[in-house]
N, CA, C and O atoms as a MOPAC input file, in Angstrom:
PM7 MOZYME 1SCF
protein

 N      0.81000 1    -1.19900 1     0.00000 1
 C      0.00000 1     0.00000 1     0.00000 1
 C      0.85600 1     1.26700 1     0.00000 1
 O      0.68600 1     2.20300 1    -0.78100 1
 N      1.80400 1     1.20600 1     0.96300 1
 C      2.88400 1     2.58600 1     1.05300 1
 C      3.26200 1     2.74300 1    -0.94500 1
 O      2.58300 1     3.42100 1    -1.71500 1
 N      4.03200 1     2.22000 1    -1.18900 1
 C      4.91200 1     1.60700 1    -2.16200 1
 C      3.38200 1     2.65400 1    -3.47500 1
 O      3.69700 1     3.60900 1    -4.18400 1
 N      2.07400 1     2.12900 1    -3.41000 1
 C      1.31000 1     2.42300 1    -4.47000 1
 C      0.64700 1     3.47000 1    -3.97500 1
 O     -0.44200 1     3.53900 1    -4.54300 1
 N      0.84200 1     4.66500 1    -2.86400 1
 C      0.62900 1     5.58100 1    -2.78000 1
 C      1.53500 1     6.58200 1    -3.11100 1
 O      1.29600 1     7.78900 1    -3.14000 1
 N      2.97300 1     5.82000 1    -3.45000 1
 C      4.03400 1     6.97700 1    -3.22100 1
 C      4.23100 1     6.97500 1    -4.54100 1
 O      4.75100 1     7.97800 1    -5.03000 1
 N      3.82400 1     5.74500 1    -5.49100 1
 C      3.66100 1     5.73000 1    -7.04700 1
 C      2.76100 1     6.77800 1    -7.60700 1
 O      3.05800 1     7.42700 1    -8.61000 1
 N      1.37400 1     6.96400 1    -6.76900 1
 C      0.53900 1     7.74500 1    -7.18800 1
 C      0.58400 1     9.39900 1    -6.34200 1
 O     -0.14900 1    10.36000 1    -6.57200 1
 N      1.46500 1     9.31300 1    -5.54600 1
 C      1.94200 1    11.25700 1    -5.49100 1
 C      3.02200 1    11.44300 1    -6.34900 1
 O      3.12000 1    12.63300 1    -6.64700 1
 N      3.95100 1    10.67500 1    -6.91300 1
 C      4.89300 1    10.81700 1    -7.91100 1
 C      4.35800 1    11.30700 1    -8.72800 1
 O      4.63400 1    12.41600 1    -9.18600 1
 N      3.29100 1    10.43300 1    -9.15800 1
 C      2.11100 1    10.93500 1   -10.50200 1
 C      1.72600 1    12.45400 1   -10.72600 1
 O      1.52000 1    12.97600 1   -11.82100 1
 N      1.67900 1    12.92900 1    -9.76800 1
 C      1.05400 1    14.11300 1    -9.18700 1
 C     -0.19800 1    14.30400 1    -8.23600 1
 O     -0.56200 1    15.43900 1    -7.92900 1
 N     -0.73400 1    13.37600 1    -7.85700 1
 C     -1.77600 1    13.00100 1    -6.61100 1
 C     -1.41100 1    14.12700 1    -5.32300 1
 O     -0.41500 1    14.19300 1    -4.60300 1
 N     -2.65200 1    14.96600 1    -5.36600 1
 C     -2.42600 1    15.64400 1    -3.69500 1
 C     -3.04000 1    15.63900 1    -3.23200 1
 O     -3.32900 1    16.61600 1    -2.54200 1
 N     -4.02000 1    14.06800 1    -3.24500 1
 C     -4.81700 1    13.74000 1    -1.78800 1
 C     -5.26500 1    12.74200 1    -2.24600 1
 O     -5.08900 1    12.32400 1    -3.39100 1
 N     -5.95100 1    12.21200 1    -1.31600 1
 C     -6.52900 1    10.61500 1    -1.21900 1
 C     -7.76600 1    10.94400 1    -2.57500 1
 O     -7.93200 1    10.03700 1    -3.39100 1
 N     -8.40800 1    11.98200 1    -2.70100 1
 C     -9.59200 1    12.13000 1    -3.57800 1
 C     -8.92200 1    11.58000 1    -5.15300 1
 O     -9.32400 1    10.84900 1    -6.05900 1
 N     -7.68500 1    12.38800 1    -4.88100 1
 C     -6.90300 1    12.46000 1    -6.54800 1
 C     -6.15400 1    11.10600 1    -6.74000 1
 O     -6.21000 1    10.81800 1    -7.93600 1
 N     -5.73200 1    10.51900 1    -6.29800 1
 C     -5.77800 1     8.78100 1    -5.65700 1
 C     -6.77000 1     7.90300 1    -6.28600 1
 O     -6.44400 1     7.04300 1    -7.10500 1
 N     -7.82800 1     8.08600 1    -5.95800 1
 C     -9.24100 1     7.55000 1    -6.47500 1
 C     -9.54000 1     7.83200 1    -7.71000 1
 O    -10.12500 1     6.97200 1    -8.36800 1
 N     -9.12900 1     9.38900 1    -8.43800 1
 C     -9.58700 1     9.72000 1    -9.45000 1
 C     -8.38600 1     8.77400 1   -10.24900 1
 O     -8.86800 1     8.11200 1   -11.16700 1
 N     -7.36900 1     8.65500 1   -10.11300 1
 C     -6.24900 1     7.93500 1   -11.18600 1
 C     -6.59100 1     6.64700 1   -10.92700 1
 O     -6.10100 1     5.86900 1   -11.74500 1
 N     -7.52900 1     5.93400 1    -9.73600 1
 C     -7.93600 1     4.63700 1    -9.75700 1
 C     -9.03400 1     4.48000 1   -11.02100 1
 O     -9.11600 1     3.52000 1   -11.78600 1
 N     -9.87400 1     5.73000 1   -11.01900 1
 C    -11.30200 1     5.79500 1   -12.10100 1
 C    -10.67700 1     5.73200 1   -13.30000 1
 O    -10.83700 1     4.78100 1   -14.06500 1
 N     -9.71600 1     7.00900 1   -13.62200 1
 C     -9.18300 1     7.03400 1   -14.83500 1
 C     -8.90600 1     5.90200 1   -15.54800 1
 O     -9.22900 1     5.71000 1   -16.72000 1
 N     -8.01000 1     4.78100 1   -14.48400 1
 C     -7.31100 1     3.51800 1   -14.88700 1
 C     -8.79100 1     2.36100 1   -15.44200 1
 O     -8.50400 1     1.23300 1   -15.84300 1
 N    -10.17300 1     2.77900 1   -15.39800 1
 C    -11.27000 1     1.56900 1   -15.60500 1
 C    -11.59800 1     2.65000 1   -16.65400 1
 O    -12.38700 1     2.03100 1   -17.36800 1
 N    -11.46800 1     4.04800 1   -17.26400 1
 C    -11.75600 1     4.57100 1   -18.24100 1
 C    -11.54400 1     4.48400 1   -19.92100 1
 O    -12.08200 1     4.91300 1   -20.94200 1
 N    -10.11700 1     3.43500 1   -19.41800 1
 C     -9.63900 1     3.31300 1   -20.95700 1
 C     -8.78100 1     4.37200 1   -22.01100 1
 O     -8.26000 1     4.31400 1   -23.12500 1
 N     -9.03500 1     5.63000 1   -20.63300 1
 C     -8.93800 1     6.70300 1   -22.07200 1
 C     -6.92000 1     7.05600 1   -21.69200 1
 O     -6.22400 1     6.60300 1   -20.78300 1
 N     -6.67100 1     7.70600 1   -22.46600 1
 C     -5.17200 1     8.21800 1   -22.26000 1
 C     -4.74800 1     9.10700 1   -20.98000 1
 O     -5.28100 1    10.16000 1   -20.63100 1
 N     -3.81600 1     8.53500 1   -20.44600 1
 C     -3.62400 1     9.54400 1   -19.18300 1
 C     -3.52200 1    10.80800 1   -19.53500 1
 O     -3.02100 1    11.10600 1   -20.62000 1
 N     -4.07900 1    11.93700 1   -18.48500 1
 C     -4.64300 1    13.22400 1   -18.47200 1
 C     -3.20500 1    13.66600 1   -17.65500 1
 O     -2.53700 1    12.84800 1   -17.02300 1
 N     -2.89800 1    14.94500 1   -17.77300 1
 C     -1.77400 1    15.75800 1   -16.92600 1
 C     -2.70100 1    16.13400 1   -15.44100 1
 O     -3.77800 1    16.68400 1   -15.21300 1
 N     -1.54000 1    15.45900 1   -14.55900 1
 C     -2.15900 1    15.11700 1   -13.64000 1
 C     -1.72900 1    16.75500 1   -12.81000 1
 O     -0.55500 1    17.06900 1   -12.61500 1
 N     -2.76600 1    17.54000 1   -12.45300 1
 C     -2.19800 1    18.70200 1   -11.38100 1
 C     -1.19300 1    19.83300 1   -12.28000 1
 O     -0.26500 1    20.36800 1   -11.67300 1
 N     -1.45300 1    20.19300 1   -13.88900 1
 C     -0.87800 1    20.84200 1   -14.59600 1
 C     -1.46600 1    22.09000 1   -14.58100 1
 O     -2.68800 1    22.24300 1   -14.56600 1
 N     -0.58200 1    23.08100 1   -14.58400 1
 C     -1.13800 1    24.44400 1   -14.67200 1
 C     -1.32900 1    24.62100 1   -16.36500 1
 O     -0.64300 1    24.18100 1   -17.28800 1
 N     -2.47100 1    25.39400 1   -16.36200 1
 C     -2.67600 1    25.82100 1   -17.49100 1
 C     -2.99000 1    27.08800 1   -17.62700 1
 O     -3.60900 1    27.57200 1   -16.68000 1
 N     -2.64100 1    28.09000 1   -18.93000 1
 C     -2.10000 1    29.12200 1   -18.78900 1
 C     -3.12900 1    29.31700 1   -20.65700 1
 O     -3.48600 1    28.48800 1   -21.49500 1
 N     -3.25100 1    30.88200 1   -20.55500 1
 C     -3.96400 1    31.12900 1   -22.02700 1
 C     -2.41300 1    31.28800 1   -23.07300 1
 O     -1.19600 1    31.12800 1   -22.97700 1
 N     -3.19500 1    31.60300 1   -23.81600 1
 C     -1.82300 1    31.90000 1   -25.05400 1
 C     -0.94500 1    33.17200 1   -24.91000 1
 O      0.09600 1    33.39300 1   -25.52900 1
 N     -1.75600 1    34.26600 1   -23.65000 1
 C     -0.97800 1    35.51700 1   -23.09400 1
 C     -0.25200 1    35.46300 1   -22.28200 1
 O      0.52800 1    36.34800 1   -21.93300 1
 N     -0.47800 1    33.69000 1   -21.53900 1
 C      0.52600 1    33.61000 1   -20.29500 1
 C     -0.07100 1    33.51600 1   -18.89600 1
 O      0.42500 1    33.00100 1   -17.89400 1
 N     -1.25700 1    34.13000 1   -19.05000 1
 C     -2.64100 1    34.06400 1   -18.07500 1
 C     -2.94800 1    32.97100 1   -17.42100 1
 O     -3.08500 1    31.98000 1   -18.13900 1
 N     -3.12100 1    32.80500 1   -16.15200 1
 C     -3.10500 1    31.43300 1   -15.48300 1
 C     -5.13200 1    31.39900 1   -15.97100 1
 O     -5.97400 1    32.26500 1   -16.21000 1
 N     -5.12100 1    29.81100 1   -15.90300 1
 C     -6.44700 1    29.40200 1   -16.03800 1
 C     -6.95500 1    28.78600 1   -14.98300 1
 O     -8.03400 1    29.13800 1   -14.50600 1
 N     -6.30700 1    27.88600 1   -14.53900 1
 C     -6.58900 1    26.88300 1   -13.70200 1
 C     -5.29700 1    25.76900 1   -13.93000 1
 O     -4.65600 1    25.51900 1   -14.95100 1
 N     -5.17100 1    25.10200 1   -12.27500 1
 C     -4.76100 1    23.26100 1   -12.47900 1
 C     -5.72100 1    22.55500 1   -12.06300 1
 O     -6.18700 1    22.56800 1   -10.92400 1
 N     -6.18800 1    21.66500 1   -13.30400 1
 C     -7.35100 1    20.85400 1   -13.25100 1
 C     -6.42100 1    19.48800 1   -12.38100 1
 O     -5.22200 1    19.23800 1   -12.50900 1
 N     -7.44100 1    18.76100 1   -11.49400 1
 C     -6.70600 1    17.51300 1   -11.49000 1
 C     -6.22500 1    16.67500 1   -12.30300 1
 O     -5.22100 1    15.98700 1   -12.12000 1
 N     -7.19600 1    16.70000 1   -13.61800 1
 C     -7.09600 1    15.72000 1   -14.74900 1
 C     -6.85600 1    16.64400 1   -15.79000 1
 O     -7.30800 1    17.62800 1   -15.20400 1
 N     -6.55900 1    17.00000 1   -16.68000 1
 C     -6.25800 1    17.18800 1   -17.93700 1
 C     -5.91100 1    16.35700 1   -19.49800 1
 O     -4.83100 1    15.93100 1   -19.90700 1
 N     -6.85900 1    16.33600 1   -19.95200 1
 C     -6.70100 1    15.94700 1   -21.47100 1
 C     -6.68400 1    16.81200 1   -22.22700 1
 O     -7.74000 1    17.41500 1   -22.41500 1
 N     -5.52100 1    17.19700 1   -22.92800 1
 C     -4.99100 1    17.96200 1   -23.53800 1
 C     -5.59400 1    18.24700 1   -25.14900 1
 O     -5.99900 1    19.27700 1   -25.68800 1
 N     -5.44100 1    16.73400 1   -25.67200 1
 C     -6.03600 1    16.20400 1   -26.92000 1
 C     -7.45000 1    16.10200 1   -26.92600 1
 O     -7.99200 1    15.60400 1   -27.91200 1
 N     -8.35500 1    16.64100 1   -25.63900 1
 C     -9.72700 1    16.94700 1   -25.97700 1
 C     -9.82900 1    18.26100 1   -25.46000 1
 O    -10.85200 1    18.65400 1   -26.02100 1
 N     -9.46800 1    19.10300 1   -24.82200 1
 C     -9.51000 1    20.53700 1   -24.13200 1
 C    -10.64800 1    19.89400 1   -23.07300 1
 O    -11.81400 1    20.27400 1   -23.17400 1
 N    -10.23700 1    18.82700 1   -21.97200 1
 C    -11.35000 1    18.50000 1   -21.19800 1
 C    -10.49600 1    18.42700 1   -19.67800 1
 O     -9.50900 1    17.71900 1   -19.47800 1
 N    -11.25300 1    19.50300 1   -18.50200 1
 C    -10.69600 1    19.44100 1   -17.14400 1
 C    -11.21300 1    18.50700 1   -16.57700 1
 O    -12.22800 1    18.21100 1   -17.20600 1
 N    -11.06600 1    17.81900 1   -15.65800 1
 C    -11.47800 1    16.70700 1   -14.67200 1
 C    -10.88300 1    17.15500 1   -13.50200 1
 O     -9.71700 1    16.90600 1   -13.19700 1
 N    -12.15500 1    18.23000 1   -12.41700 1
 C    -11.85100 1    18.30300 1   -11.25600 1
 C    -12.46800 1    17.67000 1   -10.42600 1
 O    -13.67100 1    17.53700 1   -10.64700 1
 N    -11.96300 1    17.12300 1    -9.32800 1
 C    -12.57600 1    16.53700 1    -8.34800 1
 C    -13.03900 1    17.98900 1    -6.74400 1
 O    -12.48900 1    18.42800 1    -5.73400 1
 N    -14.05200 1    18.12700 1    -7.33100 1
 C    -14.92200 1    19.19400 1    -6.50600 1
 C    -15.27100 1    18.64100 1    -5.22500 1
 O    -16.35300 1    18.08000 1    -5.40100 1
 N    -14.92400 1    18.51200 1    -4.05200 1
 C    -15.59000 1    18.23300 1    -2.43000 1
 C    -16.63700 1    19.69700 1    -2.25100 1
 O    -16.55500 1    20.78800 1    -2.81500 1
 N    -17.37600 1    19.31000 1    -1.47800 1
 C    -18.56700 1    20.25200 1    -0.69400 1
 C    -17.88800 1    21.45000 1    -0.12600 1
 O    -17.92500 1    22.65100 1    -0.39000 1
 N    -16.85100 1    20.25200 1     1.29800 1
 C    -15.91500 1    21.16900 1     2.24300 1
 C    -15.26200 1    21.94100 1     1.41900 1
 O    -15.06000 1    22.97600 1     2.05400 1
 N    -14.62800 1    22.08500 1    -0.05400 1
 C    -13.75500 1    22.99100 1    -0.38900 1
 C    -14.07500 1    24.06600 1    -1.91900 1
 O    -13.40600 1    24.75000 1    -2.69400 1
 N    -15.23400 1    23.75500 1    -1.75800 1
 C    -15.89600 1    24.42800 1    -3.03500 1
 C    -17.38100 1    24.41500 1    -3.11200 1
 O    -17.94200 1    24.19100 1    -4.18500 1
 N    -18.24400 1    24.71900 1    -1.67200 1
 C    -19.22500 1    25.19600 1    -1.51200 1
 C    -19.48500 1    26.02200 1    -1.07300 1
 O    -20.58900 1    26.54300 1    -1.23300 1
 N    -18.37900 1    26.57500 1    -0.18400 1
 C    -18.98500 1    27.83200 1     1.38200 1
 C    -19.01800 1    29.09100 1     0.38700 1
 O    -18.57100 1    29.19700 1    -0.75500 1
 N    -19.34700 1    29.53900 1     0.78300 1
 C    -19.75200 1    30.73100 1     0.00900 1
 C    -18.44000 1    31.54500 1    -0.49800 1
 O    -18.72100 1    32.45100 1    -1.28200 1
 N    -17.35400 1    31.42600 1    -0.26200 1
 C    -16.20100 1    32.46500 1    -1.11300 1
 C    -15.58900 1    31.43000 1    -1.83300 1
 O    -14.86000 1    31.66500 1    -2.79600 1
 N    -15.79500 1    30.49200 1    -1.49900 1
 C    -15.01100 1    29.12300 1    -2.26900 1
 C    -15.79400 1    28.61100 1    -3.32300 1
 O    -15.27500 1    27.94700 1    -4.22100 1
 N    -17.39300 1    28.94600 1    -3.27900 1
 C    -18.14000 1    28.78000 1    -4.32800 1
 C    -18.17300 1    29.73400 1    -5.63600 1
 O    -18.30800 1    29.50000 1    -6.83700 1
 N    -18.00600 1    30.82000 1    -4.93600 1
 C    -17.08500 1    31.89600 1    -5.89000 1
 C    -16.37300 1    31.95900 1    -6.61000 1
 O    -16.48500 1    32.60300 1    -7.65400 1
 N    -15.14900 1    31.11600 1    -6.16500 1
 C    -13.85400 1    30.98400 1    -7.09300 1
 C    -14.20500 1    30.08600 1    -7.96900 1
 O    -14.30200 1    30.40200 1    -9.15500 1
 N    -14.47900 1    28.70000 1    -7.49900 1
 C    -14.98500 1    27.98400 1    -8.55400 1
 C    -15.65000 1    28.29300 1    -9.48900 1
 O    -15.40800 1    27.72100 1   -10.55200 1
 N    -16.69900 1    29.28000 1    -9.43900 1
 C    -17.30500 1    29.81700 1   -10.40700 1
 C    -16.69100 1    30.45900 1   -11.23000 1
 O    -17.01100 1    30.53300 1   -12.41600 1
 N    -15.41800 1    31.18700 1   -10.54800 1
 C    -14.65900 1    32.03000 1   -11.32200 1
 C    -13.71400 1    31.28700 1   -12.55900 1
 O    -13.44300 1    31.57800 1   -13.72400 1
 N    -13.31500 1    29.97500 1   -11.46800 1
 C    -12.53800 1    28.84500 1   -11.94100 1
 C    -13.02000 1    28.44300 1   -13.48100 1
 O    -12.40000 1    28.25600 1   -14.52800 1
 N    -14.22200 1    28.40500 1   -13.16700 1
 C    -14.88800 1    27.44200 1   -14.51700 1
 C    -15.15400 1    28.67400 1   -15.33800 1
 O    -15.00800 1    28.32700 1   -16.51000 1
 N    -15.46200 1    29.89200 1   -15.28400 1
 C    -15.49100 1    30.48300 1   -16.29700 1
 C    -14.37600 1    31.11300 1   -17.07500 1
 O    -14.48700 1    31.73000 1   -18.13400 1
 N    -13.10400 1    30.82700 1   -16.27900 1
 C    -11.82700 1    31.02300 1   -17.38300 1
 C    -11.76300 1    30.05600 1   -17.95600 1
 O    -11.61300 1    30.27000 1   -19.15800 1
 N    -11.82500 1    28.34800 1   -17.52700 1
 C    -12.34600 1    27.22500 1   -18.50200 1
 C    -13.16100 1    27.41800 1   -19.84600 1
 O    -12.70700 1    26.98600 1   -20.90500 1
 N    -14.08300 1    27.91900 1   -19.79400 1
 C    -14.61200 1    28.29100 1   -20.69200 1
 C    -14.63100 1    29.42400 1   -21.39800 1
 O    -15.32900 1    29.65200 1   -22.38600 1
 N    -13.69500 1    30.28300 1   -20.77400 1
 C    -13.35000 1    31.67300 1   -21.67300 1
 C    -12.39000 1    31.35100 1   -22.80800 1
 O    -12.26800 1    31.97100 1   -23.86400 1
 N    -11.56900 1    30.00600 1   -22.30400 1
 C    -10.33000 1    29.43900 1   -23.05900 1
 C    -10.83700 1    27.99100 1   -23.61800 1
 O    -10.06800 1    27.03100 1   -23.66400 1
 N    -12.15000 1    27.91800 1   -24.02400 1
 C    -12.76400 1    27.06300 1   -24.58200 1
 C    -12.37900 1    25.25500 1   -23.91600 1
 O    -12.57900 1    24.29500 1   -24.66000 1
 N    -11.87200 1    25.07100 1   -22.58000 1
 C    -12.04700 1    23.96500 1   -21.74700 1
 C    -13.27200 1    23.67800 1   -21.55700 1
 O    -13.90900 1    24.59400 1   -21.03500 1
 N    -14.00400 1    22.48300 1   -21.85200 1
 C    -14.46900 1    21.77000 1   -20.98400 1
 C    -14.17900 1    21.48200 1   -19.65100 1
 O    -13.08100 1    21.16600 1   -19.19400 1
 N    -15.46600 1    21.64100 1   -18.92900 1
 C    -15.13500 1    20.71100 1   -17.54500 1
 C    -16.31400 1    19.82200 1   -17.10200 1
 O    -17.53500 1    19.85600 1   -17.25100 1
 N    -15.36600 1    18.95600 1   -16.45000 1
 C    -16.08100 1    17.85300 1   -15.56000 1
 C    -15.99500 1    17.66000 1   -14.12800 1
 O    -14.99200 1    17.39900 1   -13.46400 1
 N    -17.35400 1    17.84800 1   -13.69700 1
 C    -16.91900 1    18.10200 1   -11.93900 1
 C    -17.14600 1    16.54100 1   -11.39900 1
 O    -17.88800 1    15.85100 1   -12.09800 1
 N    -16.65900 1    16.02700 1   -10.39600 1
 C    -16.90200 1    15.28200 1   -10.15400 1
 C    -16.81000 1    14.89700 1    -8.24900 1
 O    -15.77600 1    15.14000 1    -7.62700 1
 N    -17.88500 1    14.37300 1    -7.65900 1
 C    -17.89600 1    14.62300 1    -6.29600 1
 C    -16.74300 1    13.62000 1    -6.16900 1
 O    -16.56200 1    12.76000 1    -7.03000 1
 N    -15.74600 1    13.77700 1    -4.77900 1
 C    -14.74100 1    12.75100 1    -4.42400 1
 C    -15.40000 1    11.54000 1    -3.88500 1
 O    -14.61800 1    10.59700 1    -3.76400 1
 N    -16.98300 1    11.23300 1    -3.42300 1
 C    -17.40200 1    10.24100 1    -2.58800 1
 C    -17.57600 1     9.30100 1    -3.84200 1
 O    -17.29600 1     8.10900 1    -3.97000 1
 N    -18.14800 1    10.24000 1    -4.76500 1
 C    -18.54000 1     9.35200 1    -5.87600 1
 C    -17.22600 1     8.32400 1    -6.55800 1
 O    -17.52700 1     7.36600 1    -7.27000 1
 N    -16.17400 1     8.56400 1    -6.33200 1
 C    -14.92300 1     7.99000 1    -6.92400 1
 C    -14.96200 1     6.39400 1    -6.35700 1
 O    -14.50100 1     5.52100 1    -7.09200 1
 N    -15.44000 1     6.08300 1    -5.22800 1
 C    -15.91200 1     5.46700 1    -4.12400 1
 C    -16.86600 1     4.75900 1    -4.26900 1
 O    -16.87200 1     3.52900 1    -4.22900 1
 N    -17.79400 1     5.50300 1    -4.45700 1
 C    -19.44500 1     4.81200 1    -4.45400 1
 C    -19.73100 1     4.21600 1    -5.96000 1
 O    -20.57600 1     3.34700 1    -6.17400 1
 N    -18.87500 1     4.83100 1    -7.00400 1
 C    -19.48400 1     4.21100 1    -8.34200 1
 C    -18.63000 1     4.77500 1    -9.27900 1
 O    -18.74800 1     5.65800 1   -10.12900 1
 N    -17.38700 1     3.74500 1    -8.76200 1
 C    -16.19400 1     4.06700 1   -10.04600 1
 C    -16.84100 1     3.67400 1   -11.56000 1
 O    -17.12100 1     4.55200 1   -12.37600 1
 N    -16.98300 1     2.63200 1   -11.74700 1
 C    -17.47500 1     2.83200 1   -13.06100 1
 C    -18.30300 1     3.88900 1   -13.55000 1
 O    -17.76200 1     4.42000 1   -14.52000 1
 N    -19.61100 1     4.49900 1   -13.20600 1
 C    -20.23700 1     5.37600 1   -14.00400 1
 C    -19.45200 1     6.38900 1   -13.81300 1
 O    -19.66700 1     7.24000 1   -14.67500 1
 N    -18.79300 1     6.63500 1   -13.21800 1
 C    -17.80300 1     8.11000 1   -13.17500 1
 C    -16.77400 1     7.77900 1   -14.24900 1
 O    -16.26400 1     8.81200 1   -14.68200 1
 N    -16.20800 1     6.43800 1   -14.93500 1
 C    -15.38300 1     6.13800 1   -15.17100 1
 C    -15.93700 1     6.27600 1   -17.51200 1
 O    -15.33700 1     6.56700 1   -18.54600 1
 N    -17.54700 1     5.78100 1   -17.06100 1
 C    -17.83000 1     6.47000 1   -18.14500 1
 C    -18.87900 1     7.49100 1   -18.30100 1
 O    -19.65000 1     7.45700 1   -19.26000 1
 N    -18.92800 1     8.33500 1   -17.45300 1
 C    -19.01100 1     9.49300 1   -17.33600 1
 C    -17.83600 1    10.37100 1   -18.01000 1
 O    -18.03500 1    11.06000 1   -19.01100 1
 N    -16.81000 1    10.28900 1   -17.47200 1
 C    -15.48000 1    10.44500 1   -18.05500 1
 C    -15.11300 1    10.14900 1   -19.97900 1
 O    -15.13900 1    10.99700 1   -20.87200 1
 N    -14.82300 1     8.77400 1   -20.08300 1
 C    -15.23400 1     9.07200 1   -21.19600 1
 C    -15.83600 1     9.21400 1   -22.04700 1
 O    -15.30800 1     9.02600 1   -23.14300 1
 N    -17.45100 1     9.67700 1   -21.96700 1
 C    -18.18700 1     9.98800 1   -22.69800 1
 C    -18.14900 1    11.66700 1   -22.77800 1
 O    -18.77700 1    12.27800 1   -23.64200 1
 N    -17.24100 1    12.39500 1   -21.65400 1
 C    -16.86200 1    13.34300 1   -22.00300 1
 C    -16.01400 1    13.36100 1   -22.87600 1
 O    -16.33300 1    13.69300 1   -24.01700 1
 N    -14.62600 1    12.98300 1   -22.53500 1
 C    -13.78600 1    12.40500 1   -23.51500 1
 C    -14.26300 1    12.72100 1   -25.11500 1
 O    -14.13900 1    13.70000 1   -25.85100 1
 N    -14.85000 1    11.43100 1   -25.25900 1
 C    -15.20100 1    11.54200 1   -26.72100 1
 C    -16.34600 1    12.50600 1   -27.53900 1
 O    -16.62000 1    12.36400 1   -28.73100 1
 N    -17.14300 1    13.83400 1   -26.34500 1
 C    -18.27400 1    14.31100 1   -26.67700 1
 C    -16.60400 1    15.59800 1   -27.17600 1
 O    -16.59700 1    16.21200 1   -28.24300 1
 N    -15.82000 1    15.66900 1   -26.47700 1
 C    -14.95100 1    16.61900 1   -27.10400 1
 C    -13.79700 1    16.66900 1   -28.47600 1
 O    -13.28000 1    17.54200 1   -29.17300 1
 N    -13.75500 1    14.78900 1   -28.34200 1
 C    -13.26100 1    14.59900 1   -29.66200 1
 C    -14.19600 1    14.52800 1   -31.16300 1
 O    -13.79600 1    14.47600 1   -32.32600 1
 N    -15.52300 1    14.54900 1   -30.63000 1
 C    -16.01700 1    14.69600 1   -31.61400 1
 C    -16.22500 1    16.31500 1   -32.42400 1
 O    -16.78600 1    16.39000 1   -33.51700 1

């Protein structure tokens, strides 16, 4: 267990949620995403670091908790979050951390049916 947690903060994992999400990713099939990458516009402008990133679809995969992106100034940013996503034509995908848990698979094609709604 040590040994495949320290594989998956190497990865870029910064918490048990993002752990789970590279467990989902791995039943998704699809190509690994940049894990915890900053992304920046073409001026240099920070956008966001999504947990997940697919590059080859312009698709974010954040893992959103209650505790850290509901209270009211934190619901804010996120809002703010997702609309530079979409100012810079990202997709996003929110996804609760319990759910990683409760029902890896439909999150897993949840995932890529985003995936491929952007490659199309």
């Amino acid at each position: 267990m040590p040994r495949q947690v320290l594989r998956d903060v190497l990865k870029g994992a910064r918490s048990v949620a993002e752990i789970d999400a590279m467990r989902v990713w791995q039943l998704s099939g699809l190509p690994e995403p940049l894990w915890n990458h900053q992304l920046r516009d073409e001026n240099g402008e920070y956008i966001a670091t999504p947990d997940g990133y697919f590059k080859e679809a312009a698709l974010a995969w954040e893992i959103d908790s209650y505790d850290f992106h509901f209270a009211k100034k934190d619901y804010a940013k996120t809002l703010d979050r997702n609309a530079r996503y979409a100012a810079a034509g990202i997709a996003v995908l929110q996804t609760l951390p319990s759910r990683l848990r409760s029902e890896p698979e439909v999150v897993a094609r949840e995932l890529r049916q985003a995936y491929e709604a952007r490659c199309r």
